[in-house]
C-alpha positions in Angstrom: 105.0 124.5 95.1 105.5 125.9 98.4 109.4 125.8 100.0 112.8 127.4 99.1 113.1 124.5 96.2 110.0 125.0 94.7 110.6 121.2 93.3 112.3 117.9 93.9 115.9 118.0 92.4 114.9 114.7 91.0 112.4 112.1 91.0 112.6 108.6 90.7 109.3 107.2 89.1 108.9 103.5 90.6 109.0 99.5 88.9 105.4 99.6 88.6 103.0 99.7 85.8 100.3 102.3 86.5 97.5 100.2 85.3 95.1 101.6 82.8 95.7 105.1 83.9 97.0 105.9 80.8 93.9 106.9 78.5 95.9 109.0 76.5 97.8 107.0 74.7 96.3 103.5 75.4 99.7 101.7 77.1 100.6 100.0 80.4 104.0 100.2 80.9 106.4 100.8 83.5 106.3 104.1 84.8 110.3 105.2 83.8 108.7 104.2 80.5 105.2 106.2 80.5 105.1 109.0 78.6 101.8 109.8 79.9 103.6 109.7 83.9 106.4 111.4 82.6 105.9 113.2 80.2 102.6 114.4 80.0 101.5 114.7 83.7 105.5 115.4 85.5 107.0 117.6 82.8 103.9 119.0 81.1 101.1 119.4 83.8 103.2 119.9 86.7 106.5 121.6 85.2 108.9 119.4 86.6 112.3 120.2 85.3 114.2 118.2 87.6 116.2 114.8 86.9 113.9 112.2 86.5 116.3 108.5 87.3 114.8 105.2 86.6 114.6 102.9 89.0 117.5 100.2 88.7 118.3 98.2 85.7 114.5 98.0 84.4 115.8 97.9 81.0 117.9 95.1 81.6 117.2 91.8 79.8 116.4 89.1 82.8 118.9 87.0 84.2 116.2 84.1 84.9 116.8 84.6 88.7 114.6 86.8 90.7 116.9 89.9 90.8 116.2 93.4 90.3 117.2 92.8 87.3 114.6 92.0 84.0 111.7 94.6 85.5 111.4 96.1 82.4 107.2 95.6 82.8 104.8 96.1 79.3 108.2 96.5 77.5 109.5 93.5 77.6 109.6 92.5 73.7 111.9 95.9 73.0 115.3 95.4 72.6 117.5 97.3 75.2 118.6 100.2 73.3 114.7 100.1 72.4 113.6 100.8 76.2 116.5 102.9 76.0 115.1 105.2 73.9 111.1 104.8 74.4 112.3 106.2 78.2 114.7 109.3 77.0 111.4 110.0 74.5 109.3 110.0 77.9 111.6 112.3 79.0 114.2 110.0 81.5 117.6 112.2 81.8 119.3 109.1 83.9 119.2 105.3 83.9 120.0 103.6 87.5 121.7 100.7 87.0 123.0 100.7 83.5 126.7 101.3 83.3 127.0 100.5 79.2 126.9 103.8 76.8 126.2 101.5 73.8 122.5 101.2 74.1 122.4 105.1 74.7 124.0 105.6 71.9 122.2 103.5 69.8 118.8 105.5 70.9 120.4 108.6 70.2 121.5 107.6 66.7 117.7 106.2 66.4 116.4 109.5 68.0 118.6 111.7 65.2 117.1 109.4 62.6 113.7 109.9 63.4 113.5 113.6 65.1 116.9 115.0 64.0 119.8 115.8 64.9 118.6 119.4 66.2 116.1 117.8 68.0 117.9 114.9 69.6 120.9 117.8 70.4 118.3 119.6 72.5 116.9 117.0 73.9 120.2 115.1 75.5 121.4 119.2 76.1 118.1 119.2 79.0 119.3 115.8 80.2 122.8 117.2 80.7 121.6 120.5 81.9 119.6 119.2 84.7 121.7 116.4 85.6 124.9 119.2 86.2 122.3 121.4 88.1 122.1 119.0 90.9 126.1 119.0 90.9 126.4 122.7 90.5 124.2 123.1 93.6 125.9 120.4 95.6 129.4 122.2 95.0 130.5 118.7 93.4 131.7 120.4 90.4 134.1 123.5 91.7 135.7 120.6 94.3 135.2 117.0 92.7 137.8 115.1 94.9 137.2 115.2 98.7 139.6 114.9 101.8 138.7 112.0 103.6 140.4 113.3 106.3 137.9 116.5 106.7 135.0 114.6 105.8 135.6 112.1 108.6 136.2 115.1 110.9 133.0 116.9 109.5 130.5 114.1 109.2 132.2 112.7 113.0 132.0 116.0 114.2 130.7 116.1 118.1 128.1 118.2 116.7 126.7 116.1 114.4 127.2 113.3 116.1 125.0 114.8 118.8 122.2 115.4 116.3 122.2 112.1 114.7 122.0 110.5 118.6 119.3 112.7 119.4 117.1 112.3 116.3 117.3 108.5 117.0 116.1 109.2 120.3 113.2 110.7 119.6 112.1 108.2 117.0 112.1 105.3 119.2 108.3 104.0 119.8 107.6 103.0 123.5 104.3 100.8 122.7 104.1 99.1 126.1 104.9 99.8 129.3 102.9 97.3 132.0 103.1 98.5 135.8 106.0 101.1 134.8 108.7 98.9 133.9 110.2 101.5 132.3 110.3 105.1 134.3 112.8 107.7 135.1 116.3 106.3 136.1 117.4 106.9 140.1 120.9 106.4 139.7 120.5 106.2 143.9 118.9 103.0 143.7 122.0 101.2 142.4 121.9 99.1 139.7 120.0 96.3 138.9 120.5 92.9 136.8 119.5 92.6 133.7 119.3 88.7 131.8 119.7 89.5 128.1 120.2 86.4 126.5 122.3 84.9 123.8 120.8 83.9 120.1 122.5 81.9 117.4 120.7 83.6 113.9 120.7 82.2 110.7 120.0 84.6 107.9 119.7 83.9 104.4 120.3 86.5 101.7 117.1 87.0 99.6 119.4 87.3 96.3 122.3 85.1 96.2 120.7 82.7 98.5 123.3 82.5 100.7 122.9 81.6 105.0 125.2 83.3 108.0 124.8 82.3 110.8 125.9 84.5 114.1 125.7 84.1 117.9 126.1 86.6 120.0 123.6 88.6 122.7 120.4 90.1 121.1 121.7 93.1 122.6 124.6 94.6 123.3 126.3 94.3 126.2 128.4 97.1 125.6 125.0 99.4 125.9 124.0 98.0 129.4 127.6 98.6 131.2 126.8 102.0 132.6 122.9 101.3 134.2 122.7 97.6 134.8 124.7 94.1 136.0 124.3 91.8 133.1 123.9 88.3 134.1 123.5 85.0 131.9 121.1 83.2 134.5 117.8 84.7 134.5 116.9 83.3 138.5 119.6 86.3 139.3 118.4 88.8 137.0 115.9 91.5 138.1 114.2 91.7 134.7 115.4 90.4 131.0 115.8 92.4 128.0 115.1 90.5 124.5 116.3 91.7 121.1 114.5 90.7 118.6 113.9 91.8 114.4 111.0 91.7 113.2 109.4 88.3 110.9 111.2 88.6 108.3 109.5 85.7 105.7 111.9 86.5 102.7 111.1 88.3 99.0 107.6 86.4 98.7 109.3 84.9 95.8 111.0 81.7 95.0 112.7 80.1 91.9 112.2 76.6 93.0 108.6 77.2 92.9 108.5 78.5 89.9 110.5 75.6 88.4 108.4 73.1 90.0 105.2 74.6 87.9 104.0 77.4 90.2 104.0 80.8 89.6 107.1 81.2 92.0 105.0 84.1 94.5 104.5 83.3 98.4 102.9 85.7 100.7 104.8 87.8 102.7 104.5 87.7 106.4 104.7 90.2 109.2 104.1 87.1 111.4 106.8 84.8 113.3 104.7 81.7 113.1 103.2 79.8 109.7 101.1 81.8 108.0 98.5 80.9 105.2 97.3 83.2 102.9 93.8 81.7 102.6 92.2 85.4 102.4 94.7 86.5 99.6 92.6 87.3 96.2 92.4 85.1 93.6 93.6 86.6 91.0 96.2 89.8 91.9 95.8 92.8 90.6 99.2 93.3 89.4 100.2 90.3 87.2 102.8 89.7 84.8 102.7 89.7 81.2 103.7 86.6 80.5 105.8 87.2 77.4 109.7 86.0 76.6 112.7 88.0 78.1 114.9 88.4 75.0 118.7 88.6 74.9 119.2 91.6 72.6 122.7 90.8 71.6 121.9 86.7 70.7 118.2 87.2 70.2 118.3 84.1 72.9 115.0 83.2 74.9 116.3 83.9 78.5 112.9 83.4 80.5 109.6 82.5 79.7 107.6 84.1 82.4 104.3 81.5 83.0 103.2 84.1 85.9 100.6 86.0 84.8 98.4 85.7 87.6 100.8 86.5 90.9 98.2 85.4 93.5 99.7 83.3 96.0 96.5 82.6 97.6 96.2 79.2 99.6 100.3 79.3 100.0 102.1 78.8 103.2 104.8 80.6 104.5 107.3 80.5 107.8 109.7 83.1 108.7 113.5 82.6 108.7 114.0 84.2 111.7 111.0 82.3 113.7 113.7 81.4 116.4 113.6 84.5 118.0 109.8 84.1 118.8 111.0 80.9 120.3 113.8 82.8 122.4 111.1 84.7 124.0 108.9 81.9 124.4 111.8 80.4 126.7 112.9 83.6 128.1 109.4 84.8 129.5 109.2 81.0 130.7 112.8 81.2 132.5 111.8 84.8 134.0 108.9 83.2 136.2 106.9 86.1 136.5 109.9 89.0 136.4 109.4 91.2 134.0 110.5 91.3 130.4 111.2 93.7 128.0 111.3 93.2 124.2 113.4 96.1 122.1 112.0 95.0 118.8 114.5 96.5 115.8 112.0 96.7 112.2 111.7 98.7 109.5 108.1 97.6 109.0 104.5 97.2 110.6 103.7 93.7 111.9 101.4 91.7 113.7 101.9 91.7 117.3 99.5 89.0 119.0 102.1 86.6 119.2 104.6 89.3 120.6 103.1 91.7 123.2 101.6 89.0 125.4 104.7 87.5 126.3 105.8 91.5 127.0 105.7 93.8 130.0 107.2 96.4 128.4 108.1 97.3 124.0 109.9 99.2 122.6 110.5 99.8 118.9 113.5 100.8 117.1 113.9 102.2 113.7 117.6 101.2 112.7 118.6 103.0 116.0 121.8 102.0 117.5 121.8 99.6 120.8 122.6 102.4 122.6 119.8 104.7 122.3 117.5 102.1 122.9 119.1 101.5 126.6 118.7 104.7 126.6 115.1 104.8 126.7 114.9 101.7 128.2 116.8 102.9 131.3 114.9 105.7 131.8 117.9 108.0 131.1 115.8 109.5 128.3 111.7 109.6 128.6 110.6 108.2 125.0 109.1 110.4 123.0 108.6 108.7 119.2 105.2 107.8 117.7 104.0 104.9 115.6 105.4 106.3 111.6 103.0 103.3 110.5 99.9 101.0 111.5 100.2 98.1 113.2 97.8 95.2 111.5 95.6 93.2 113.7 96.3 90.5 112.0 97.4 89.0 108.4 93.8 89.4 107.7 93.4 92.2 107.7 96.9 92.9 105.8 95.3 91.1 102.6 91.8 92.6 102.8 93.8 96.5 103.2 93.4 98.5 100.1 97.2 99.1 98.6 96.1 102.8 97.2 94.0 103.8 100.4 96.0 105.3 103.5 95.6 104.3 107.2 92.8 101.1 106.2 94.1 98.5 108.6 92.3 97.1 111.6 94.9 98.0 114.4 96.2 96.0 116.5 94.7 96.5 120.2 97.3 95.4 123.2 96.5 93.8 126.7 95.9 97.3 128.4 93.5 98.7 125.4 95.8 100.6 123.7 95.5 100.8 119.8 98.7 100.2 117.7 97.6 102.9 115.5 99.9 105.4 113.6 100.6 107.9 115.7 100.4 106.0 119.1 102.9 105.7 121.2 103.7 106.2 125.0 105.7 108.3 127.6 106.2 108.0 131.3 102.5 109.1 131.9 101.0 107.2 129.3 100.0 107.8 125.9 101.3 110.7 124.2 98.1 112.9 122.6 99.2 113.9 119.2 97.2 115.9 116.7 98.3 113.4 114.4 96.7 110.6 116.3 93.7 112.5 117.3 93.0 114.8 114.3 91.8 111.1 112.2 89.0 108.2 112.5 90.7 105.0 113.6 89.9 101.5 113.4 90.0 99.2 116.4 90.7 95.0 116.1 90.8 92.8 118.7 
């Protein structure tokens, strides 16, 4: 492998069963359970000697909630210590999530039993060995304990500080920019007056199920101080500046469903409005086993899974957060004609028809701070990020995409032509030209 490393320091090897990929010995399990994944193809094939870490608690019992918990896929009839030891035989060195040493132990006892003692010796000695590696070269062992006091001065250095600042400035996206609403700032022009308005949100926590709800301005004012007048009546403002997250429609999973005789999935939807998935498949390629979750201690039935098809085709979903589509319905009406801008804060694509028309100017934030997205907005800084990700047409085209095929969506295509394609993204002169844009075949949607 090219690069200083040569290799990862560790790998993490996903939830997921790699479906029928295994033809050497016959099994779909989860991959921190393959030994075909692991074993055969990471350590084998490709010499891997790094840590390989499961991903968390998959060989937990379930809880009978929908937690991260229980996703111990094509393995569920083992016992705990059981996935325990069918992963360290894969060749797992480290289990996220598990805190308990009794179900280790119990695998190693099994291991010495059925290898030997030499054997099982050398094979928890590689575990060890490459799990102190990654200390050794991280310095964690020679100093263990840490200064708070210097690491708040080091990580809050100006320096860094600086760097982080700047690498959030670069990654903002400017996707729209109608008539040059944002350009250069003329601090000789004086400031104008910007209407950013106020939203109460309510957000409910996908696990424990609990709501918050918050009011405050969608962004902060704090930010604006040093290039605008901030005003709460948009007939005085110049332009308005909306805040929004993107739809955000929940897990796609629900326990009431499931209780109520479905098979507890709902699509999920990168849409503020209803959405119905009435182009989903029928049946989903992944589905669940359908088999008991049993308590290992109590031999107790926990959960009796009755999901083996997850398609949530024909369901109907709305997003929690559909008020702030609303808030720019009613802020673009209140504007009358003056400009608005949208700083959209996401983490993933989405559909944009019911966003960019209401929109003279976008801009798109990564988990950027307020500030640098003024920034840009201002004109202090000229934006400079491109699109990480496609941007779907519609939902349509979100369920008829290929999950193993890269870069398969129909883009969306904005009121001015442009595509929302990965890679895209604008400047002060218009789009920036990007080998990374122009180097591929793209797809156009209307």
């Amino acid at each position: 492998m090219e690069g200083s490393t040569k290799m990862a320091s560790a790998v993490m090897p996903y939830y997921t069963i790699s479906y029928n990929i295994d033809t050497e010995n016959g099994e779909n399990v989860g991959n921190g359970f393959s030994q075909y994944i692991i074993g055969d193809l990471l350590r084998d094939k490709y010499n891997f000697d790094g840590v390989v870490c499961t991903d968390w608690w998959i060989t937990a019992d379930s809880t009978g909630d929908w937690t991260f918990e229980g996703m111990c896929w094509g393995v569920e009839n083992l016992t705990v210590a059981e996935r325990h030891y069918k992963a360290l035989l894969a060749g797992v060195d480290q289990f996220g999530g598990n805190k308990e040493i009794a179900p280790i132990m119990e695998a190693y006892d099994r291991m010495v039993d059925e290898y030997g003692q030499t054997f099982t010796d050398e094979r928890f000695a590689d575990s060890a060995r490459r799990l102190l590696t990654n200390i050794f070269n991280t310095g964690l062992f020679e100093s263990p304990y840490l200064d708070p006091a210097e690491s708040a001065a080091t990580v809050g250095s100006s320096e860094y500080m600086e760097a982080g600042f700047d690498a959030q400035l670069k990654s903002i996206v400017m996707l729209k920019n109608k008539n040059n609403v944002i350009s250069q700032y003329d601090e000789s022009a004086g400031k104008l007056t910007v209407y950013v308005p106020e939203n109460t949100a309510v957000t409910k926590n996908r696990y424990s199920g609990e709501t918050t709800e918050t009011k405050a301005l969608t962004v902060s004012a704090e930010a604006f101080s040093k290039y605008y007048n901030i005003t709460d009546n948009p007939a005085e403002a110049d332009f308005a500046i909306v805040g929004m997250s993107e739809p955000d429609s929940g897990a796609g999973y629900s326990t009431e469903d499931l209780e109520a005789g479905g098979n507890g999935y709902f699509p999920i939807s990168l849409q503020y409005r209803e959405y119905t998935a009435a182009k989903a498949r029928e049946t989903a390629i992944a589905s669940d086993p359908g088999k008991e979750f049993i308590d290992s201690a109590t031999g107790e039935i926990l959960y009796v899974d009755n999901a083996a098809n997850r398609s949530y085709k024909g369901k109907s979903v709305t997003t929690q957060n559909e008020d702030m589509l609303d808030l720019l319905e009613a802020v673009y009406a209140d504007m009358d004609g003056k400009p608005v801008v949208v700083y959209m804060k996401a983490s993933n694509p989405m559909v944009w028809s019911e966003v960019e028309p209401l929109a003279d100017a976008i801009v798109l934030g990564y988990s950027v701070q307020d500030q640098a997205a003024v920034e840009i907005i201002a004109g202090v800084i000229e934006p400079s990020g491109l699109l990480p990700m496609q941007q779907p047409a519609n939902m349509e085209t979100v369920e008829l995409q290929k999950e193993d095929v890269p870069q398969d969506m129909e883009c969306y295509v904005d009121a001015d032509g442009n595509v929302y394609n990965y890679a895209f993204g604008l400047n002060w002169s218009g789009q920036i030209k990007d080998t990374k844009e122009t180097s591929k075949v793209t797809k156009t949607g209307k």
